[in-house]
Backbone as ProteinMPNN parsed JSONL, in Angstrom:
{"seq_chain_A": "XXXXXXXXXXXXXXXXXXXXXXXXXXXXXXXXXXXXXXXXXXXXXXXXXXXXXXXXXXXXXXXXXXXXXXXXXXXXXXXXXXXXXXXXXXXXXXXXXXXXXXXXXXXXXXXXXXXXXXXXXXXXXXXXXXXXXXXXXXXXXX", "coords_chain_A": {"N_chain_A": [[-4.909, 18.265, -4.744], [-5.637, 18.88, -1.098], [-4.734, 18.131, 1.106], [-2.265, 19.477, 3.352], [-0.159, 18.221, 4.684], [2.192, 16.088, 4.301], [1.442, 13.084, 2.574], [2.146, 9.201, 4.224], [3.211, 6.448, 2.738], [3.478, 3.158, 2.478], [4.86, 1.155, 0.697], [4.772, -2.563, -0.017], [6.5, -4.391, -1.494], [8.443, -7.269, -3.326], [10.164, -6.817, -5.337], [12.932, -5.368, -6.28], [13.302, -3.451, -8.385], [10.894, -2.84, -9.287], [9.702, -1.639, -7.15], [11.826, 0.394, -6.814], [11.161, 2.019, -9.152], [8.402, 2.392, -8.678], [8.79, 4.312, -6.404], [10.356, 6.513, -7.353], [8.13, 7.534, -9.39], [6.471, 8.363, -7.459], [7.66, 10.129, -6.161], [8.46, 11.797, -8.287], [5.592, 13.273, -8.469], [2.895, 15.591, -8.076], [1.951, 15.152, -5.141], [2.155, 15.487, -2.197], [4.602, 13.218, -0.333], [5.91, 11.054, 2.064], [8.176, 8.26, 1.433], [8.075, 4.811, 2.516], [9.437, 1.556, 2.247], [9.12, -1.814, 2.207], [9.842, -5.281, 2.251], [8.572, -7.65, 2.189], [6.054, -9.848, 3.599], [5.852, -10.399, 6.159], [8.057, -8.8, 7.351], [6.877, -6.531, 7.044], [4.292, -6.497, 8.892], [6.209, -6.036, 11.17], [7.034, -3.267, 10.578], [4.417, -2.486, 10.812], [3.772, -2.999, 13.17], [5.401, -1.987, 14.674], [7.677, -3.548, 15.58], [10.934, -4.987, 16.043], [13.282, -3.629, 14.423], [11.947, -1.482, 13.391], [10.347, 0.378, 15.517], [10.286, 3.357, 15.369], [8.905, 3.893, 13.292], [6.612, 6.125, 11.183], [3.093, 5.596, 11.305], [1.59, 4.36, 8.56], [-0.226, 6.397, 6.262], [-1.309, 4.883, 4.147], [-1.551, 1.506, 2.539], [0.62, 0.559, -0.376], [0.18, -2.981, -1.777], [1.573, -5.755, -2.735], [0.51, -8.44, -3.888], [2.101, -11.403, -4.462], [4.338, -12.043, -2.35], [7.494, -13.182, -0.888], [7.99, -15.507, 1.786], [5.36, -14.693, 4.115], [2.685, -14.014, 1.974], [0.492, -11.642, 0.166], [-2.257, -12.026, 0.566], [-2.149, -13.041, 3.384], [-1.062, -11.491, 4.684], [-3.006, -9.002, 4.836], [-4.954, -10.057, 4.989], [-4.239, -10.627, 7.884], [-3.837, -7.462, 8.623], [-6.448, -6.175, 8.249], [-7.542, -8.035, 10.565], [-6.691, -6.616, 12.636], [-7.515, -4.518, 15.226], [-6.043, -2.297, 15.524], [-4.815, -1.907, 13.087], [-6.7, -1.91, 10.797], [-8.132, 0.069, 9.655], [-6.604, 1.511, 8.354], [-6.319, 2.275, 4.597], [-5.428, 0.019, 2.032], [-3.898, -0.442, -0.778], [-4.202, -3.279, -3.495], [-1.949, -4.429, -5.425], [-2.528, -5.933, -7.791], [-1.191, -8.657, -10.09], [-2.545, -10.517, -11.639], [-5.27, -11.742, -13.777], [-7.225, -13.29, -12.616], [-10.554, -14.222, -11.895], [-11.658, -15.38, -9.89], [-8.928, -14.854, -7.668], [-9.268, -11.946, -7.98], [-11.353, -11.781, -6.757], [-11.113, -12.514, -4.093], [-9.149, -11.141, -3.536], [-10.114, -8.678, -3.143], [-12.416, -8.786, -1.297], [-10.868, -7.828, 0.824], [-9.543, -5.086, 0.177], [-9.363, -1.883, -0.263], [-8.824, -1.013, -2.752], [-8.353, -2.423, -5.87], [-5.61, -3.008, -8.227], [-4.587, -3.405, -11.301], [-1.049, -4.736, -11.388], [1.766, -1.908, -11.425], [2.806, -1.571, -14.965], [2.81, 0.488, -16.667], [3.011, 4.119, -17.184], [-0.079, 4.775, -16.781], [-1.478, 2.899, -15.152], [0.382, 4.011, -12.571], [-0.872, 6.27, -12.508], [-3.375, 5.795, -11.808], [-3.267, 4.581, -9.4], [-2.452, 7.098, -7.899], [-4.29, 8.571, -8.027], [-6.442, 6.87, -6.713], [-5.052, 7.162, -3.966], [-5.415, 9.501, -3.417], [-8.014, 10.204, -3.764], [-8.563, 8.357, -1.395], [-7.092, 8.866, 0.738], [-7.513, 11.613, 1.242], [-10.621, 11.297, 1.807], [-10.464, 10.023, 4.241], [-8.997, 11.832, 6.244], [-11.261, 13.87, 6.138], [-13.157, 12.127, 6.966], [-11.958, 12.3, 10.146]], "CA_chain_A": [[-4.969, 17.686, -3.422], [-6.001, 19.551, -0.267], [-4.028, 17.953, 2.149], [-0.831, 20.08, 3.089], [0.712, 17.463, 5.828], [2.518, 14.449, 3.44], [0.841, 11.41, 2.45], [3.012, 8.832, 4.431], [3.167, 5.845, 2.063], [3.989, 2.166, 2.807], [4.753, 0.248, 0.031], [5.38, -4.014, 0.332], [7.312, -4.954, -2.863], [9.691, -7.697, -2.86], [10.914, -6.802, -6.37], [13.591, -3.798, -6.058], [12.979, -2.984, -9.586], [9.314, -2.114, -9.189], [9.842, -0.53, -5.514], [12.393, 1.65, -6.939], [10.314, 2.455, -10.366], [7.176, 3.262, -8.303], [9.235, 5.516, -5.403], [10.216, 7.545, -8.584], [6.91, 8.119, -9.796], [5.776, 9.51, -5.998], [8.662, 11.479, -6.069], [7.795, 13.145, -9.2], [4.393, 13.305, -8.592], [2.374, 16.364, -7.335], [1.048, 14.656, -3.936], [3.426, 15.494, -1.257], [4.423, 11.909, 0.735], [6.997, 10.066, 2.974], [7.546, 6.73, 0.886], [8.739, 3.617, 2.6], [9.145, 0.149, 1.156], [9.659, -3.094, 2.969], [9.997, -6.631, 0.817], [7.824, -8.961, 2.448], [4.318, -9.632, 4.662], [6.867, -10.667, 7.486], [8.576, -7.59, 7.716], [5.435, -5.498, 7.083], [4.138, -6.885, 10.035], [7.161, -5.379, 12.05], [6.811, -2.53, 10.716], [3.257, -1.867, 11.015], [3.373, -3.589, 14.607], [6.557, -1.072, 15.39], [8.823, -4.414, 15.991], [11.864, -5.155, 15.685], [14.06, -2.061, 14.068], [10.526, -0.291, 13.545], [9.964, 0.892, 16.577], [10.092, 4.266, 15.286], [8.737, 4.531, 12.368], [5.166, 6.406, 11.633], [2.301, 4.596, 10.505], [1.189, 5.091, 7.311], [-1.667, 6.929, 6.061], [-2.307, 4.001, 2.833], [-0.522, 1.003, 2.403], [0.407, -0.298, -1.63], [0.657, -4.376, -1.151], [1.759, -6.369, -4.331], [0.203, -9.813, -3.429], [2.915, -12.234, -4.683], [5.709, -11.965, -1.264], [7.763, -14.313, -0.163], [7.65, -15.604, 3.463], [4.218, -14.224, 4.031], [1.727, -13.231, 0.631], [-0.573, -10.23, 0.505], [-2.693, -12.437, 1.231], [-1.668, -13.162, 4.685], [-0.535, -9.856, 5.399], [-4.203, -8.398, 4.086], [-5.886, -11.042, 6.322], [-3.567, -9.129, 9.509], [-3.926, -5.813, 8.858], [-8.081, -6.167, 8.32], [-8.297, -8.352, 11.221], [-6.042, -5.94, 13.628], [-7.947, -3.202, 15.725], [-5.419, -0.723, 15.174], [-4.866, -1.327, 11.325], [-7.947, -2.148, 9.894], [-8.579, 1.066, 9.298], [-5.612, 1.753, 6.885], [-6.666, 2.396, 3.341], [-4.946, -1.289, 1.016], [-4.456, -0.618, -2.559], [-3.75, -4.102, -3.628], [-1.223, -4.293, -6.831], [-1.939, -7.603, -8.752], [-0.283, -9.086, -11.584], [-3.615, -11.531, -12.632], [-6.422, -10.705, -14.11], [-7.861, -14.157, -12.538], [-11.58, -13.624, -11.465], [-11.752, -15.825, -8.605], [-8.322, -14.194, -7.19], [-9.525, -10.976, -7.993], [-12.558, -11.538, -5.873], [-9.953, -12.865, -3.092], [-8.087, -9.924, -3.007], [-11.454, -7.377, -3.215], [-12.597, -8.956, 0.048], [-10.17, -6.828, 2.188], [-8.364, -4.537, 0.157], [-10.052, -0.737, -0.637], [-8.835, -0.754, -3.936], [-7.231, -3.114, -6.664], [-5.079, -2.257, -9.284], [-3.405, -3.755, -12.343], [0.655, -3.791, -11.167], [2.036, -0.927, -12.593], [3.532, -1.544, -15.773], [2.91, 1.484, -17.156], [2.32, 5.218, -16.523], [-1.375, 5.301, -16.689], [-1.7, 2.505, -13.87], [0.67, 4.605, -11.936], [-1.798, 7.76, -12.606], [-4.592, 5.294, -11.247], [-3.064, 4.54, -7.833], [-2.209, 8.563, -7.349], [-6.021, 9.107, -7.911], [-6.883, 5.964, -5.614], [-4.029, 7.666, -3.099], [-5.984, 10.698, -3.622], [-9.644, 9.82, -2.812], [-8.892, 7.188, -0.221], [-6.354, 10.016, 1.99], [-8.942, 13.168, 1.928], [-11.763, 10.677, 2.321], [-9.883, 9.64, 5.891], [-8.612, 13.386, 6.625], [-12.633, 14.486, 6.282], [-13.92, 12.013, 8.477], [-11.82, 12.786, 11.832]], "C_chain_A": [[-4.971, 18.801, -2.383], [-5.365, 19.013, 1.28], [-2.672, 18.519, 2.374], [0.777, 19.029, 3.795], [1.154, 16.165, 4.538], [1.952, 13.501, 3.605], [2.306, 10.465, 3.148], [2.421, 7.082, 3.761], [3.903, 3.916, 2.254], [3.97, 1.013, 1.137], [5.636, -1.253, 0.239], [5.563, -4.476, -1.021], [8.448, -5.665, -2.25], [10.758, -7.165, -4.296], [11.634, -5.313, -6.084], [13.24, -2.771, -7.216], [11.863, -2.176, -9.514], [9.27, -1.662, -8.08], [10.461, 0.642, -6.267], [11.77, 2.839, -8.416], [9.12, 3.609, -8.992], [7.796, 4.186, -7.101], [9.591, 6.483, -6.568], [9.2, 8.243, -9.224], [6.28, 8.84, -8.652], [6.473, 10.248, -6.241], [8.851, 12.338, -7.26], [6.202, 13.545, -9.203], [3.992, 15.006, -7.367], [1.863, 16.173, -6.025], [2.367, 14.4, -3.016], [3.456, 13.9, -0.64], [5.882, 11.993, 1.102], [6.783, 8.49, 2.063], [8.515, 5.786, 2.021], [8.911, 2.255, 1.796], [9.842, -1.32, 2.503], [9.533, -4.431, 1.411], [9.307, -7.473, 1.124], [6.741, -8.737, 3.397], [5.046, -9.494, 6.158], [7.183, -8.915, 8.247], [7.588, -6.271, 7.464], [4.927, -5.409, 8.12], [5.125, -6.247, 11.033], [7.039, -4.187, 11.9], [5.53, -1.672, 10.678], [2.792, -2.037, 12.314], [4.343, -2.823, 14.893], [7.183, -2.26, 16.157], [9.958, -3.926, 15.711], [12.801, -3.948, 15.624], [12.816, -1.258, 13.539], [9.974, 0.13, 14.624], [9.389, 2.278, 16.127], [9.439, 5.372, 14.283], [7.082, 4.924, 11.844], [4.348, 5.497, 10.919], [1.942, 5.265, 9.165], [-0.155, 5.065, 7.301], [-2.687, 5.728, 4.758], [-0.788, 3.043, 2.587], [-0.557, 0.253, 0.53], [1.062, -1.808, -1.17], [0.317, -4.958, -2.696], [1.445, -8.006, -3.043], [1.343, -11.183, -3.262], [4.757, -11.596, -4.267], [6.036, -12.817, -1.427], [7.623, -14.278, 1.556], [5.972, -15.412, 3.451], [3.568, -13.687, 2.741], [1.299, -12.39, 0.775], [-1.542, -10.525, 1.23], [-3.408, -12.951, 2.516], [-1.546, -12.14, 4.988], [-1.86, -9.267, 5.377], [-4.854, -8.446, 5.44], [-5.533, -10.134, 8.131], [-4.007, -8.253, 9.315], [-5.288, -5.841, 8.787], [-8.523, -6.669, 9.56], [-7.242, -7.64, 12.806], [-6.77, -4.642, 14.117], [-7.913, -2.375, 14.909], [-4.952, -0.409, 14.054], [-5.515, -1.408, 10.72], [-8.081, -1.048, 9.015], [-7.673, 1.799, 7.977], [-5.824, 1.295, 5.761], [-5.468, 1.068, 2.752], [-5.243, -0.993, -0.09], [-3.166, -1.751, -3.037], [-2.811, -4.087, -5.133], [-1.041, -5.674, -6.903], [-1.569, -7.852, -10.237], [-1.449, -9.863, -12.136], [-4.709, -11.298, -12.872], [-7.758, -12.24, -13.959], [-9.277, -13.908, -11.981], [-11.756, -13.952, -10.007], [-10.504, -14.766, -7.265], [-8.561, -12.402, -6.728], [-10.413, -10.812, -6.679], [-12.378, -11.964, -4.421], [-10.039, -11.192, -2.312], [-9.572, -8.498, -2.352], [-12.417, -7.538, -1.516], [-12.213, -8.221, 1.318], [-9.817, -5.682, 1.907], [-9.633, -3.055, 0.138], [-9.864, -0.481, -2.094], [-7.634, -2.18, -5.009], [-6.606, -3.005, -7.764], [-4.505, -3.168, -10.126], [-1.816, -3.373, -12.011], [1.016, -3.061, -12.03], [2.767, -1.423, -13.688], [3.713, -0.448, -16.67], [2.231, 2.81, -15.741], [1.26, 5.513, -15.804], [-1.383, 4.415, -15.165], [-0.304, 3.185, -12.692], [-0.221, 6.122, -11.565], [-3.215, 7.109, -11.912], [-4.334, 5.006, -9.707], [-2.801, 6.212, -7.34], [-3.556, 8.814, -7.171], [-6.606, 8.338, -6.714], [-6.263, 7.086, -4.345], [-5.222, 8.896, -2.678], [-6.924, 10.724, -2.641], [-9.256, 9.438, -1.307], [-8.002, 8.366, 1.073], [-7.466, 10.741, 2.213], [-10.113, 12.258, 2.307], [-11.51, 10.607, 4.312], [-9.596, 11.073, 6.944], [-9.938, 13.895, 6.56], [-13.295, 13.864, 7.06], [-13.508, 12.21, 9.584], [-12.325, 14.025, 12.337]], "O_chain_A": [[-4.294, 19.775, -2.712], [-5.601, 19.55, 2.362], [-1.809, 18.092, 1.607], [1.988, 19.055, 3.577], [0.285, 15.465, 4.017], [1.864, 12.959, 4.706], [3.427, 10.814, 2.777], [1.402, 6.563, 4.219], [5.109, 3.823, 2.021], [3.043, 0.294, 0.762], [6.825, -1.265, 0.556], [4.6, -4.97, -1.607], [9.176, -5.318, -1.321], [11.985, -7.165, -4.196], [11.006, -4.313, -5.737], [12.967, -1.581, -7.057], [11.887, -0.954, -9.665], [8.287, -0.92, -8.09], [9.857, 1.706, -6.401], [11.946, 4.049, -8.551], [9.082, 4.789, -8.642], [6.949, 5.036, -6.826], [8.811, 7.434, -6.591], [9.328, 9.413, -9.586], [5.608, 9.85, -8.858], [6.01, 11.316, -6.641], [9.346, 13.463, -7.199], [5.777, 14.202, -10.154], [4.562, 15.366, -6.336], [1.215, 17.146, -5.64], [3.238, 13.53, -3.057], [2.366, 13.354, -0.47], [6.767, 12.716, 0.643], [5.767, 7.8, 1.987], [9.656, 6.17, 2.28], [8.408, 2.11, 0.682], [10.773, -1.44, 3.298], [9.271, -4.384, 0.209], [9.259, -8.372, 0.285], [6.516, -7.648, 3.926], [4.806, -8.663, 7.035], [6.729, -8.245, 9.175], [7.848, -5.123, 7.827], [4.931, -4.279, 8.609], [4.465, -5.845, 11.991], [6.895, -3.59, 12.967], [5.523, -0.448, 10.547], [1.762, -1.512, 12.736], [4.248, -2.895, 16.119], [7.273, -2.102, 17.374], [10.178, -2.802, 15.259], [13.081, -3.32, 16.645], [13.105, -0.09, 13.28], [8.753, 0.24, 14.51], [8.207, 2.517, 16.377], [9.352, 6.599, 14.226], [6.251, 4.049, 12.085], [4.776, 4.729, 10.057], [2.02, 6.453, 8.853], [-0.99, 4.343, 7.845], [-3.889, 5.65, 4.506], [0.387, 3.397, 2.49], [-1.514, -0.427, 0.159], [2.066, -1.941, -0.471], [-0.619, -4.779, -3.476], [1.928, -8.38, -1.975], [1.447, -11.844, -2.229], [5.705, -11.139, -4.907], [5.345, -13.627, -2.044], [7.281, -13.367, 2.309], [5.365, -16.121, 2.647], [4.115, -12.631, 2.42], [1.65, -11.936, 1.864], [-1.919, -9.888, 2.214], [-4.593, -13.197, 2.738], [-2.243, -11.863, 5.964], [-1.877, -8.74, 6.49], [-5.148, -7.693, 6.369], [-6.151, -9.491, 8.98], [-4.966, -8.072, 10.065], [-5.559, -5.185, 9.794], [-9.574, -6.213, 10.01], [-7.198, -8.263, 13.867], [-6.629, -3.655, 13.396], [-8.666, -1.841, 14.094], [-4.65, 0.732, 13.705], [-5.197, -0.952, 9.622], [-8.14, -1.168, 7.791], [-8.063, 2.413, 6.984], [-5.65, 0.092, 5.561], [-4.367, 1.323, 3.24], [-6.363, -1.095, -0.591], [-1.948, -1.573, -3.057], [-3.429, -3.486, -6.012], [-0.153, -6.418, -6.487], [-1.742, -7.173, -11.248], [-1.373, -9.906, -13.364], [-5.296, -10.531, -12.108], [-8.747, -12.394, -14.677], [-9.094, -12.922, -11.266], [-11.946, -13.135, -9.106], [-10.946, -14.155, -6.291], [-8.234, -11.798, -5.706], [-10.258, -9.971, -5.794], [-13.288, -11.829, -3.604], [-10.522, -10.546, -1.382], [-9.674, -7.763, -1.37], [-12.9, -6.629, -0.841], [-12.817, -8.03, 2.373], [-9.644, -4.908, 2.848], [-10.766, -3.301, 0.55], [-10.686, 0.228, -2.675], [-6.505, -2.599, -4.755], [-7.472, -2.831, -8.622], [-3.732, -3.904, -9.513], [-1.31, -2.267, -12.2], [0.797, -3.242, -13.228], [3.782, -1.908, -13.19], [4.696, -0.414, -17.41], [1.671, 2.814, -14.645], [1.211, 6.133, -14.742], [-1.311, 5.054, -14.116], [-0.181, 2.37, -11.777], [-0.141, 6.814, -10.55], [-4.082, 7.886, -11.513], [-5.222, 5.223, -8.882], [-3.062, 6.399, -6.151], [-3.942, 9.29, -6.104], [-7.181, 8.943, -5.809], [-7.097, 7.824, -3.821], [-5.74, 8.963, -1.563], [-6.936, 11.013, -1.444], [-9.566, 10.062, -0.293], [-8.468, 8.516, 2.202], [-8.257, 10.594, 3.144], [-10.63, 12.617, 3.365], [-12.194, 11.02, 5.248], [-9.947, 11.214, 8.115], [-9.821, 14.895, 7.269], [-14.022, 14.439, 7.87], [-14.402, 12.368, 10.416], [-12.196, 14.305, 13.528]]}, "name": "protein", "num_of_chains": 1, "seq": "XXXXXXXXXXXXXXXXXXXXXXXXXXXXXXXXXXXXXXXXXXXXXXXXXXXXXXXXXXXXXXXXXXXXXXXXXXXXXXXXXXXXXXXXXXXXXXXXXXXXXXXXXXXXXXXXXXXXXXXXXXXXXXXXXXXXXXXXXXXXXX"}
């Protein structure tokens, strides 16, 4: 990777389990970042709109969004951030659990990338590569 400034990383997991799994794998991983994690579309929304107690916090450079929230879905949240000015533009690598076709072709509508949820390594080695591309791609066009 050729970027020296940290990837700043938003991940929307409601499960703690798999938030705190995949912040472990950034944080051993060669690709400098800032991770966050929120639990829901709701509170994604706050903090990608700098509500609430986010006022202060930076935007992120790529957001990971596991589809199945409560309160708000990925879904919903997807639908926002694509149809918002000022986030559109933020790289979505969607993390689904179904390997339904129709859903699939849902989710592929908005996102930049979709992934098998991690259950293993390798699909953790496939979102670092996604991470990868989709950052320097963004850092080469400004």
């Amino acid at each position: 990777m050729m970027v020296n400034k940290p990837i700043k990383i938003l991940l929307v997991e409601d499960n703690p389990a798999d938030a705190r799994w995949t912040f472990e794998v950034f944080k051993d991983s060669d690709i400098k970042n800032e991770f966050f994690v929120v639990k829901d579309g709701i509170e994604a929304l706050h903090y990608l709109r700098h509500h609430a107690g986010y006022k202060k916090v930076p935007c992120p450079d790529i957001i990971l969004l596991d589809l199945n929230l409560p309160r708000m879905n990925g879904f919903e949240l997807l639908k926002e951030i694509k149809d918002d000015e000022y986030l559109k533009s933020t790289p979505v690598v969607l993390l689904i659990s179904s390997n339904y076709p129709p859903y699939i072709k849902k989710a592929k509508k908005y996102a930049n990338y979709c992934i098998r949820k991690p259950v293993n390594f390798d699909h953790i080695l496939k979102i670092l590569h996604c991470i990868d591309s989709i950052v320097l791609d963004n850092f080469h066009s400004k």
